[in-house]
C-alpha positions as CSV (number, residue, x, y, z in Angstrom):
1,X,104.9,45.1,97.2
2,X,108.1,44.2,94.5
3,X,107.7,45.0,90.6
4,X,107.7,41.5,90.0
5,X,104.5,41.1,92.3
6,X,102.5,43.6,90.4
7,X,100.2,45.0,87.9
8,X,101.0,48.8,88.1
9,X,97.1,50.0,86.8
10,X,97.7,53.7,84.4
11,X,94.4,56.1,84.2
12,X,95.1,59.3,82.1
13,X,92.7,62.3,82.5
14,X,93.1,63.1,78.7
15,X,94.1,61.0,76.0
16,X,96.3,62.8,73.0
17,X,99.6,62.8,71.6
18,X,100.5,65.2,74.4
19,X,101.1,62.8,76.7
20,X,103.3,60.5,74.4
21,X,106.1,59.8,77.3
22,X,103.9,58.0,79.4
23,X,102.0,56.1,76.2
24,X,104.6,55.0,73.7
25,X,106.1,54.0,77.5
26,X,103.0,51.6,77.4
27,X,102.7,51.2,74.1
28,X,106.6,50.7,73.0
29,X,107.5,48.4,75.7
30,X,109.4,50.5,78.1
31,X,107.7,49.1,81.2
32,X,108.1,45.6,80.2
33,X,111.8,45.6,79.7
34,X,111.8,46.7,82.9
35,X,109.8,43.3,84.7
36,X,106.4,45.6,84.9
37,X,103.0,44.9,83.7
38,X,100.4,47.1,83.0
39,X,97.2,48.3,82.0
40,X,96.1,51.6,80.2
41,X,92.8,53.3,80.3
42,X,91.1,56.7,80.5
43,X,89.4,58.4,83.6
44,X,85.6,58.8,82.9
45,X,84.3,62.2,82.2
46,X,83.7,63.7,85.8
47,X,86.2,61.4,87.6
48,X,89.2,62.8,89.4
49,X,93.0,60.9,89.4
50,X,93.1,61.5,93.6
51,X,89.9,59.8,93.5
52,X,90.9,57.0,91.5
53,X,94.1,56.5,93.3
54,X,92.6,56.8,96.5
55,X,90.0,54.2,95.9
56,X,92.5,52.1,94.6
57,X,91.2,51.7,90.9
58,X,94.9,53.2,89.6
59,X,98.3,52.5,90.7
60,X,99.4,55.5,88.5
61,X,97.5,58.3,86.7
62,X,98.1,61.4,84.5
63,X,97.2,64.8,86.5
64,X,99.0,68.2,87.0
65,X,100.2,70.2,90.2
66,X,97.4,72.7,89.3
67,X,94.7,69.8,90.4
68,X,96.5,68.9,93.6
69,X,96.6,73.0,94.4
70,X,92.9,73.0,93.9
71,X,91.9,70.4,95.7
72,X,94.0,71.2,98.7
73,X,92.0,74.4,99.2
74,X,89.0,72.8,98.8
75,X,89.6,70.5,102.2
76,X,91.0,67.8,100.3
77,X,93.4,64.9,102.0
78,X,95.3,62.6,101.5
79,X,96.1,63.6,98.3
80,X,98.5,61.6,95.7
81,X,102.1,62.7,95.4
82,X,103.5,64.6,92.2
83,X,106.4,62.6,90.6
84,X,106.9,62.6,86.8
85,X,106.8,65.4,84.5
86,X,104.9,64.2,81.2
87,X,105.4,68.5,79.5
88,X,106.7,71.3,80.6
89,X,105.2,73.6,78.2
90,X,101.4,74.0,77.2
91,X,100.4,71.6,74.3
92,X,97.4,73.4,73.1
93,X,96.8,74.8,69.5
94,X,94.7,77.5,67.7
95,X,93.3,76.6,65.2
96,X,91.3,79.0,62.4
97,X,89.1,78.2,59.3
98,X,91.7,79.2,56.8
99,X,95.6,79.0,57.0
100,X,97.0,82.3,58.5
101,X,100.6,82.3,58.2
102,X,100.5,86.2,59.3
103,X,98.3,85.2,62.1
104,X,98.8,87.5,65.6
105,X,96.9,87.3,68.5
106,X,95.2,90.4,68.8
107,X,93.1,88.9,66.0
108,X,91.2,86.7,68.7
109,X,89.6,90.1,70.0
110,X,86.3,90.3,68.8
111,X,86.2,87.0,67.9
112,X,84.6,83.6,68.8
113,X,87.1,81.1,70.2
114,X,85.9,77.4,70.9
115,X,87.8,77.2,74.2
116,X,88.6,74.5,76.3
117,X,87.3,75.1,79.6
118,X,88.7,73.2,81.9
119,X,90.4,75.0,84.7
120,X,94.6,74.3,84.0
121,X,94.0,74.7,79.8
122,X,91.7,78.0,80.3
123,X,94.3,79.6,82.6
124,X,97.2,79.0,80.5
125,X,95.4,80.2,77.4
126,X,94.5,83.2,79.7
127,X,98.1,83.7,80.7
128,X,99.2,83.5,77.0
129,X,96.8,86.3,75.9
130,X,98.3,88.2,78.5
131,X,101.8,87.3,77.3
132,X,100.7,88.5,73.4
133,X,98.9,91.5,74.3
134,X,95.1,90.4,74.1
135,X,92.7,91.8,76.0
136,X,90.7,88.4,77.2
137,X,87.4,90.5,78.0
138,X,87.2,91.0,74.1
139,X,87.4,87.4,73.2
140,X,83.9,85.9,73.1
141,X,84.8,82.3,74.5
142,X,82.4,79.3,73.6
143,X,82.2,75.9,75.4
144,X,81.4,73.5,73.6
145,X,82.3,70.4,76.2
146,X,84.8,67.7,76.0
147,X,87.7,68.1,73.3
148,X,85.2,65.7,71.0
149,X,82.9,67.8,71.3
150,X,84.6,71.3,70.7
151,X,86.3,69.6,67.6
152,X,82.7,68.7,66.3
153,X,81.1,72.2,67.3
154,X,83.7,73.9,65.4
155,X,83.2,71.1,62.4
156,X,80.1,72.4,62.5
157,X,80.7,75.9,62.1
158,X,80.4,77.5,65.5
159,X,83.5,79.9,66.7
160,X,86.2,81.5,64.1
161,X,88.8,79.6,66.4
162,X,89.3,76.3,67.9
163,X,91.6,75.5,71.0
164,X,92.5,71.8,70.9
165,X,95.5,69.5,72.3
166,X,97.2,67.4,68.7
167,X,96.3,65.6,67.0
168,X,92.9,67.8,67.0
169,X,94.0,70.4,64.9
170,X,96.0,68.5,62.3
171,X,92.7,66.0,62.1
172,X,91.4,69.5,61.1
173,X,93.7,70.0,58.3
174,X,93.5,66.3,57.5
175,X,90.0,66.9,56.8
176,X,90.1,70.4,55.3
177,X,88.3,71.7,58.4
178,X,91.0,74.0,59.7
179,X,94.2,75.2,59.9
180,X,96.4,75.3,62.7
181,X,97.6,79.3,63.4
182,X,99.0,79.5,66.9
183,X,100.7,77.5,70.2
184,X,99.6,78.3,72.9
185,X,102.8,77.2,75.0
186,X,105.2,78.8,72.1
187,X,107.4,81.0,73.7
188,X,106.2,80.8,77.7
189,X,108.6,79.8,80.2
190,X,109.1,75.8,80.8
191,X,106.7,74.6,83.6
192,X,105.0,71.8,85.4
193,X,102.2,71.4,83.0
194,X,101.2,67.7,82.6
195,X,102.4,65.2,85.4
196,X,102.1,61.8,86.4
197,X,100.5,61.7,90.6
198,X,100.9,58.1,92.5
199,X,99.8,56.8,96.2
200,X,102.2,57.3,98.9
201,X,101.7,53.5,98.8
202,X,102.9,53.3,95.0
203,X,105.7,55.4,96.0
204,X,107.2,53.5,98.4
205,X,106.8,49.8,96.7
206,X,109.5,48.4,94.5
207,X,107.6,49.1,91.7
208,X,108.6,52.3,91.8
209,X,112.1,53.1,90.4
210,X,111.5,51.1,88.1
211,X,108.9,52.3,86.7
212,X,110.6,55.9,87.1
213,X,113.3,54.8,85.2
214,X,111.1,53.3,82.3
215,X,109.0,56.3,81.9
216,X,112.5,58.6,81.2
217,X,113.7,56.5,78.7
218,X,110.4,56.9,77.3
219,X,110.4,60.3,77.4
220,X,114.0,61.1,75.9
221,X,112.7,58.5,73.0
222,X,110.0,60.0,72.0
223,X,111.5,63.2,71.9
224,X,114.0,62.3,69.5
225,X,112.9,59.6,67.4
226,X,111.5,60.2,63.8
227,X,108.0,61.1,64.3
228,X,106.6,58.4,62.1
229,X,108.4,55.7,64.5
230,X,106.8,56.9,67.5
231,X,103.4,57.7,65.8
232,X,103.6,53.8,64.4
233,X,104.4,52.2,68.0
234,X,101.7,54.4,69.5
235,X,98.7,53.2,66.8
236,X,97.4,50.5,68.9
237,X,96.5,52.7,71.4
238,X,94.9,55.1,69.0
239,X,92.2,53.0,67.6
240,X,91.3,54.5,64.3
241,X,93.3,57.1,63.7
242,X,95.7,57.6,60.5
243,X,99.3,57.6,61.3
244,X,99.9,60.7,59.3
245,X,98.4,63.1,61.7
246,X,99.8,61.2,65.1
247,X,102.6,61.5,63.1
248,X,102.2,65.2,62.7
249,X,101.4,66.1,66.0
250,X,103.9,64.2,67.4
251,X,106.8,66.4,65.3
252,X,104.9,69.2,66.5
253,X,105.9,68.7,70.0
254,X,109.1,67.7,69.5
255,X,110.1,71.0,67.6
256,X,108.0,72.8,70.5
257,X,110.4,71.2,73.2
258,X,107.2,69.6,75.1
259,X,109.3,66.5,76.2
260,X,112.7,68.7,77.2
261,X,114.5,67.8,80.4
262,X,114.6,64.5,82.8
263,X,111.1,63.2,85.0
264,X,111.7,65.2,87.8
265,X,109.1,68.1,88.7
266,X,111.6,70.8,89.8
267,X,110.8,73.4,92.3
268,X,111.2,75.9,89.9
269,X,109.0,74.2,87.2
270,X,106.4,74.2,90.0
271,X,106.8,77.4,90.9
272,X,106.1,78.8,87.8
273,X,102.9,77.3,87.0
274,X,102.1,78.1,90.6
275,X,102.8,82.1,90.1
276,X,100.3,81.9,87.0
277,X,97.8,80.2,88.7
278,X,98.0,82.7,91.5
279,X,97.9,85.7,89.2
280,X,94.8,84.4,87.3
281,X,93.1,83.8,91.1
282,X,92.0,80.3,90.7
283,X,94.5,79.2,93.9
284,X,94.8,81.3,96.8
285,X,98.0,80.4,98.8
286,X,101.2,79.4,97.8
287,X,101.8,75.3,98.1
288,X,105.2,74.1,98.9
289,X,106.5,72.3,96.5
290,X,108.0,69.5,99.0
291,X,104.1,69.2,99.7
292,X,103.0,68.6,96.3
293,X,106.2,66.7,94.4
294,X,108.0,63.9,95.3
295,X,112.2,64.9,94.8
296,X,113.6,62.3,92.5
């Protein structure tokens, strides 16, 4: 297998401005300048990146280390090899009714808070309360379902607080339905949040430097080109959606240092998430990181 002899297939597990290294890579023409075709599309709710790549419906998709933990404990094999780091900081928002520009986090307690609830997201928002001071057994969480759907609960006036990925929050504000009062990643130590998991297969074919070295030139450009640029080169792929808030969100995670750093998943950047995930209890042992990661 030669990167001229291929169609390297991307599936993402969530779809947002987050993960702008690995779309404006798509969308901007990264891959093609270097000789690689490709095709872009979403997991389906329920579906899992190890079981896509294992099947052989992705060449590539969008995970975290967190996932590969988890399934290792539950018997899992085979499982797909870390490579690419897409964040190393958490990319979720708080979002209230009004603006709050004195906003602290204690004010969650008592409070309902629209949270995501899948398992990485809930943990880190769960290690930030920790972080600020919050006792979590005071918060009164809802879930509401998919990131759609916690958007439109809290649209619809359930919870005092939402917790969405960008653009959510500034679709919110767009709309006059919210205000954005918190990161949840502000201040935390760098981590391996968001990554990018591939076949030992994928690994070893000639697709893959290059498409290692396409996705860091991505990523340095979209952390330092003017918002608007990356926000316009990244419309296709947002059907629908205004540039002004892709725009917004997109200058939201540059000035949060999101995109920081290189593609490789550093021991310590693993390591770190690993120690939170441990304290919260959702993984029980501690997973090499030689195991999980590939070393670039």
């Amino acid at each position: 297998m030669n990167a001229q002899s291929m169609t390297v297939r991307i599936l993402m597990t969530r779809h947002s401005a987050f993960y702008s290294p690995i779309v404006a890579a798509v969308a901007a023409g990264f891959f093609e300048k270097e000789g690689l075709d490709t095709t872009f599309g979403l997991l389906a709710p329920g579906d899992l990146a190890s079981r896509a790549l294992g099947e052989g419906r992705a060449d590539v998709a969008q995970s975290a280390p967190s996932a590969w933990w988890g399934e290792s404990e539950r018997g899992g094999a085979a499982l797909p090899r870390h490579f690419a780091l897409v964040n190393c900081l958490d990319g979720f928002f708080l979002a209230g009714r009004h603006p709050d520009p004195e906003f602290h986090w204690k004010k969650l307690e008592g409070r309902l808070l629209v949270a995501d609830h899948l398992s990485q997201p809930l943990v880190m928002l769960k290690h930030a309360c920790r972080c600020h001071g919050v006792d979590w057994s005071r918060i009164r969480l809802i879930d509401a379902g998919t990131p759609e759907e916690m958007a439109a609960a809290f649209r619809a006036g359930q919870g005092d607080y939402v917790h969405l990925q960008a653009p959510g929050p500034q679709l919110l504000e767009q709309d006059g339905a919210g205000s954005t009062v918190a990161s949840v990643g502000a201040g935390l130590k760098p981590l391996a949040f968001s990554t990018l998991c591939a076949s030992e297969e994928f690994i070893s074919s000639g697709a893959f430097e290059p498409f290692v070295r396409a996705f860091a030139k991505a990523k340095e450009w979209v952390r330092t080109a003017p918002p608007a640029e990356v926000a316009a080169s990244e419309a296709p792929l947002f059907p629908g959606m205004d540039a002004p808030p892709l725009a917004q969100a997109i200058a939201r995670y540059q000035a949060l240092g999101c995109w920081q750093g290189g593609p490789a998943i550093t021991e310590e950047l693993h390591d770190e998430a690993l120690d939170i995930f441990m304290w919260a209890g959702v993984v029980r042992r501690r997973h090499p990181w030689r195991e999980v990661c590939v070393e670039l």
